[in-house]
N, C-alpha and C positions, 0 to 999 in steps of 0.2 A: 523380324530378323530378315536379314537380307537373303535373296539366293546366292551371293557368293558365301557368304557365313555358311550355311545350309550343306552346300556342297563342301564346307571346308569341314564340317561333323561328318559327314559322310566319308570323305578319306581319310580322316584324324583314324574312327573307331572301324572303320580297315584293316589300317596301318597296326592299330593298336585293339586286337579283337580281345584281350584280356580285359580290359578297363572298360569300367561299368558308366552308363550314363550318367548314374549316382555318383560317381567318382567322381566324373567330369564336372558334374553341375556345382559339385561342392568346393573344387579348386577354382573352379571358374565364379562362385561368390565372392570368393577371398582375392579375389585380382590376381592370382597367382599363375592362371591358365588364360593362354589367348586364341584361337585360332581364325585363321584369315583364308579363303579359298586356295591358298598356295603354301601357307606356313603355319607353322605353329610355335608358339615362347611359354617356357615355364619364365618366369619371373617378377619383379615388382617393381620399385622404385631402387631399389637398393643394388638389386643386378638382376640379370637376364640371359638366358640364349634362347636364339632359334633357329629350325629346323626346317628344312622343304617335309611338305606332306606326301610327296613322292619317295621312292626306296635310295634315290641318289642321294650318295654323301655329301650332304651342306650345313655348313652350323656358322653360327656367328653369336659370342659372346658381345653383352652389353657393353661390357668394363675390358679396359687392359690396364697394364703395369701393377699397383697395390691393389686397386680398385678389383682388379680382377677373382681376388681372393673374397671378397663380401659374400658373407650369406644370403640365399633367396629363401624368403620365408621366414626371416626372424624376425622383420615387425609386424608379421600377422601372430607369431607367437607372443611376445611382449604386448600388443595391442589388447588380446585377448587373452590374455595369463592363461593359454595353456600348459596343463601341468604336465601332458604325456607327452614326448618332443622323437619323432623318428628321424636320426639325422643321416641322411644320403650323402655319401661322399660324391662321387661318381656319375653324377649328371641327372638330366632332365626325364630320360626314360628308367631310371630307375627309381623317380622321385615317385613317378605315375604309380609304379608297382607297391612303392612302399606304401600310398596313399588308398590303394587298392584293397590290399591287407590287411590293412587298416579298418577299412569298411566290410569287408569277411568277417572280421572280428567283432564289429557293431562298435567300434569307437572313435569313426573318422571324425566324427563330430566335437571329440574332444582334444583331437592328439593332432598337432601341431608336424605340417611336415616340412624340414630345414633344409637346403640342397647347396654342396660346394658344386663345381663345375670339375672334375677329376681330381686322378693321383696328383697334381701337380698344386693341388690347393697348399695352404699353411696356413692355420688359422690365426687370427687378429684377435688379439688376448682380452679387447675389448667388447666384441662380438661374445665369446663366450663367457664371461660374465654375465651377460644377461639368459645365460641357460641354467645361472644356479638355482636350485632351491627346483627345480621340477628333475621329474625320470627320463634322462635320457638312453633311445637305441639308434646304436653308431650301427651303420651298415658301408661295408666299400666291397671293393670286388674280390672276386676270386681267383687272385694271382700274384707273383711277389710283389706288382708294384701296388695293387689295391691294401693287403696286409701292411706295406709299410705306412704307408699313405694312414693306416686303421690306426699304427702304432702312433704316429705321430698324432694325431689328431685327439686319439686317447691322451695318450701324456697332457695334452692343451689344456684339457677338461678335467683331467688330474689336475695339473697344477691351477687350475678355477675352482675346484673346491663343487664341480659337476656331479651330481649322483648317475652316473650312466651306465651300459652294459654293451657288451661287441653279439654282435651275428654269430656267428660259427659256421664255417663252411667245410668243417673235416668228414660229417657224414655228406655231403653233397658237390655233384660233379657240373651243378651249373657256373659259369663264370660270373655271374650280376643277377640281382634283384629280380631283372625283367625274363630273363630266360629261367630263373626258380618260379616263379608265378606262369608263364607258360607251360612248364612241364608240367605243374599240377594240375594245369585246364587240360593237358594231355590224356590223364586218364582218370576213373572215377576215385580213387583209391584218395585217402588222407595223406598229405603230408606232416610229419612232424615236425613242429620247430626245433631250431638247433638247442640243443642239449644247455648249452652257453646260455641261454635266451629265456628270461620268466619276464620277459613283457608283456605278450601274448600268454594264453591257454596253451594248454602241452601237444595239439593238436589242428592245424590247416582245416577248414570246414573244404570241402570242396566249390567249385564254380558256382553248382546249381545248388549249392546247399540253403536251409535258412540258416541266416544269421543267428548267432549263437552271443548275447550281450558278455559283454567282457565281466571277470570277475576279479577284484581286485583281492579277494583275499587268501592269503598264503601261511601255509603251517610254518612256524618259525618252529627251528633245532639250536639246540646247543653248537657252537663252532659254525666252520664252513659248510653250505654245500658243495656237493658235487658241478654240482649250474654255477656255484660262484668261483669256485678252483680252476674252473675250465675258463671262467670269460677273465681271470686275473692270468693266465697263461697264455692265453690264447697266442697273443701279440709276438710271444716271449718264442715259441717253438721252434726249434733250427730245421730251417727247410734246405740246410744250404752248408757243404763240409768245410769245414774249419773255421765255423762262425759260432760254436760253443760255447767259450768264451766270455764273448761281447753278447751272445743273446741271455746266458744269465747273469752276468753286468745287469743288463737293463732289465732284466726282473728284481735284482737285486732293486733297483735305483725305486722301483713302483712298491715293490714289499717294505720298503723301510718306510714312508709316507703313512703305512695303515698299522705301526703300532701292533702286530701279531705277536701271539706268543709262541714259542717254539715248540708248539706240538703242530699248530696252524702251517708253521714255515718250512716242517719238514713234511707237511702234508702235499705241500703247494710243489714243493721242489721233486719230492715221488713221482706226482703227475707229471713235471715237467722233463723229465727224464726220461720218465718212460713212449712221452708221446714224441722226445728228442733225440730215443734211442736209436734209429736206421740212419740217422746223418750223424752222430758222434762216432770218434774213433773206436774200431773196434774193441781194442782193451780199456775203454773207459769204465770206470769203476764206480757205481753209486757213491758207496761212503767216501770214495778221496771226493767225488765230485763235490759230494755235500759239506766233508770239512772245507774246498774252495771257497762255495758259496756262503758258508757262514764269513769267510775271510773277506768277501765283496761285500757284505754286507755294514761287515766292520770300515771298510774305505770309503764307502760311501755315506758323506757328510750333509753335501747339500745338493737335491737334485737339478737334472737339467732344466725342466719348467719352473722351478724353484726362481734357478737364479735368473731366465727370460721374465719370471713377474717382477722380481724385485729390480730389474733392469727397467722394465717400464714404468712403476711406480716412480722412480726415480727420473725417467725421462718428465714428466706430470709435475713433480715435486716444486718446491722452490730450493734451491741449494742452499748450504750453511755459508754463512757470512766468516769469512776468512781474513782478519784483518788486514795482515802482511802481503795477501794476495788479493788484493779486493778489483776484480775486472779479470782478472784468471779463470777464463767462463771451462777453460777446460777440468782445469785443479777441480772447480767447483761441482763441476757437476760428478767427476769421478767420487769426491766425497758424498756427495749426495749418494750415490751407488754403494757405497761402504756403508751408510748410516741407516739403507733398508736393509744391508744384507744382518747389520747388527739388529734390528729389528727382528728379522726373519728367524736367530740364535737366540735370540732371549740374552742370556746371562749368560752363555757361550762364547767362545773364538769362533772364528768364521773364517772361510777363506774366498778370494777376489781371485779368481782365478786368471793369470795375465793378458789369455787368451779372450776375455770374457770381458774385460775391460778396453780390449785395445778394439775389441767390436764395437761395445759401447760409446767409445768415443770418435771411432770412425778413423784411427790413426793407422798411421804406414807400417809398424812394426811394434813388436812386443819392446822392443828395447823402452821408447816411448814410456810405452803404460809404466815400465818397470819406475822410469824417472821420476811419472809422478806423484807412485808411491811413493818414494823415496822421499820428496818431497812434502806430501803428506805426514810424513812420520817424522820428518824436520818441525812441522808446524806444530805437531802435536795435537794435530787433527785424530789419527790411528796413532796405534803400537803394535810392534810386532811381539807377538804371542810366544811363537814358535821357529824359527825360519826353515826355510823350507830346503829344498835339493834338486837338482836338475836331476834327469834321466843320464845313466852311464850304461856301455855296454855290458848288458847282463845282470844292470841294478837299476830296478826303478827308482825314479826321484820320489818327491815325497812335497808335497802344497805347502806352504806360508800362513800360517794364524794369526789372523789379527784382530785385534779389538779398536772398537769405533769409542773415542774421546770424548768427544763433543755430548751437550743432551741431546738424545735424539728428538726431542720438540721442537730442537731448532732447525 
């Protein structure tokens, strides 16, 4: 090893007196970790940043424009089919802590750690897929832009069909990963993990502690826990007044996906109320709240990660063969679009919502998309089901049902 390498450990675990050499060595197997006498990169072939080893603010990501959104660390997990996946929103220094915790725990050797580069990520539908079939923990920061950042990147993994679970930052007053993992080096005392969280043991070993081997098994109950009530709400919780609303909307849009029975839903919506009661209007009232949410629950048809999968399937696809329009690469691919969403319904109507279409085809106005559906329902490609209604003042509109024609083999 070089003297500059040398001196570049030497200011790394400085910098970073929480992470263990253990920790280091074991990133630094997996080509995940680099350090050079002046800098230091979390990442792989796929993406990267780095960082000066000095306290001066410098960074420089690998990737920009789409690129910039790639996972670091998820062909060391696919490579090695790990099945325990801790996923860091939020950068490079909290990737460390995550991977740190990890090894407190006695499982760094098994659990695969995946890092976006911030709030600003969105994740690539294609990327998560390859996170099905293992346990994943979403971790992002502790602030509004980390929580939405949590929320969106959950839905992602929702709509992948991801087995995963969120952090919980409501008992803790650190803002990220790296400052939770420093407080606890702060003093001797245990931390507990968040409430939210059974990926871990119920309990932080401390810095000097021994390692304590992970134990995978857990008492299963009838219904929900409390740990799973709390990580299906979490995302959901109004931090923010006159956002009530829209924030059980999108609980609504995540509870319909899991098929609950209505002792579950009014279980889920208690908790959510109650931890959303300081930001709702003062005279908000549980039961109107709850007859609402039964009412969101009824509008919501097909979700938002829903119709983003069946959008990109259909980007992949080959389109159906339209005789009358045969080189109409626009017509065709919006059909293609219609004949996953029928897919997605089964033996249902569906709705293409215009908004949702006119992004998918990359057009200047909704007027467009409107044409050609219309067109579509000329060909006898769709039909309309139901038709739908615009928004008026004081009455909401109402979506368009349509049923897909064609076989969908084709």
């Amino acid at each position: 090893m070089s003297n500059a390498s040398i001196d570049g450990r030497a200011l790394f675990f400085k910098l970073f007196p929480s992470i263990t050499l253990e920790t280091f060595s074991e990133l630094e197997k997996r080509g995940l970790l680099h350090v050079t006498d002046g800098h230091w990169r979390l990442g792989d072939n796929n993406n990267g940043t780095s960082r000066k080893l000095s306290q001066k603010k410098w960074r420089r990501a690998d990737n920009s424009g789409n690129d910039w959104h790639k996972l670091i660390g998820l062909d060391d997990v696919v490579r090695n089919d790990r099945r325990l996946v801790i996923f860091v929103i939020e950068g490079s220094k909290d990737a460390l802590a995550a991977a740190e915790l990890a090894r407190r725990f006695g499982i760094l050797g098994e659990v695969g750690i995946v890092c976006a580069l911030g709030s600003g990520y969105r994740p690539i539908p294609a990327e998560l897929q390859q996170l099905r079939g293992r346990s994943v923990l979403l971790i992002g920061d502790n602030d509004a832009a980390g929580m939405d950042a949590t929320q969106i990147v959950s839905w992602g993994l929702e709509a992948a069909s991801v087995d995963h679970q969120i952090w919980g930052w409501s008992d803790y007053p650190q803002k990220d990963m790296y400052d939770f993992l420093a407080a606890m080096d702060a003093t001797d005392e245990k931390f507990p993990t968040p409430c939210t969280c059974t990926f871990f043991s119920s309990s932080l070993p401390s810095h000097n502690s021994t390692v304590q081997p992970f134990n995978r098994s857990t008492t299963q109950i009838t219904g929900l826990t409390e740990e799973e009530k709390l990580g299906i709400i979490y995302p959901f919780v109004v931090t923010k007044e006159g956002t009530g609303n829209a924030m059980s909307l999108q609980l609504a849009r995540v509870i319909k996906t899991k098929n609950m029975n209505m002792t579950n839903i009014e279980e889920i919506f208690h908790l959510w109320f109650a931890k959303s009661r300081p930001m709702l209007p003062p005279d908000a009232d549980e039961s109107e709240s709850l007859q609402t949410f039964y009412r969101q629950l009824k509008r919501v048809r097909f979700t938002e990660p829903a119709l983003k999968v069946a959008c990109e399937r259909a980007r992949r696809a080959r389109p159906p063969f339209i005789p009358a329009r045969d080189g109409d690469e626009e017509l065709t691919k919006l059909a293609a679009l219609h004949r996953e969403l029928q897919r997605d319904a089964g033996d249902r109507p569906y709705i293409c919502p215009v908004n949702v279409a006119q992004g998918f085809l990359k057009l200047r106005w909704p007027s467009q998309a409107n044409y050609l559906n219309y067109v579509l329902h000329e060909e006898k490609v769709i039909e309309c089901v139901e038709r739908g209604a615009p928004n008026k003042p004081g009455q909401k509109g109402k979506p368009t049902f349509w049923r897909y024609r064609l076989p969908l083999g084709e």
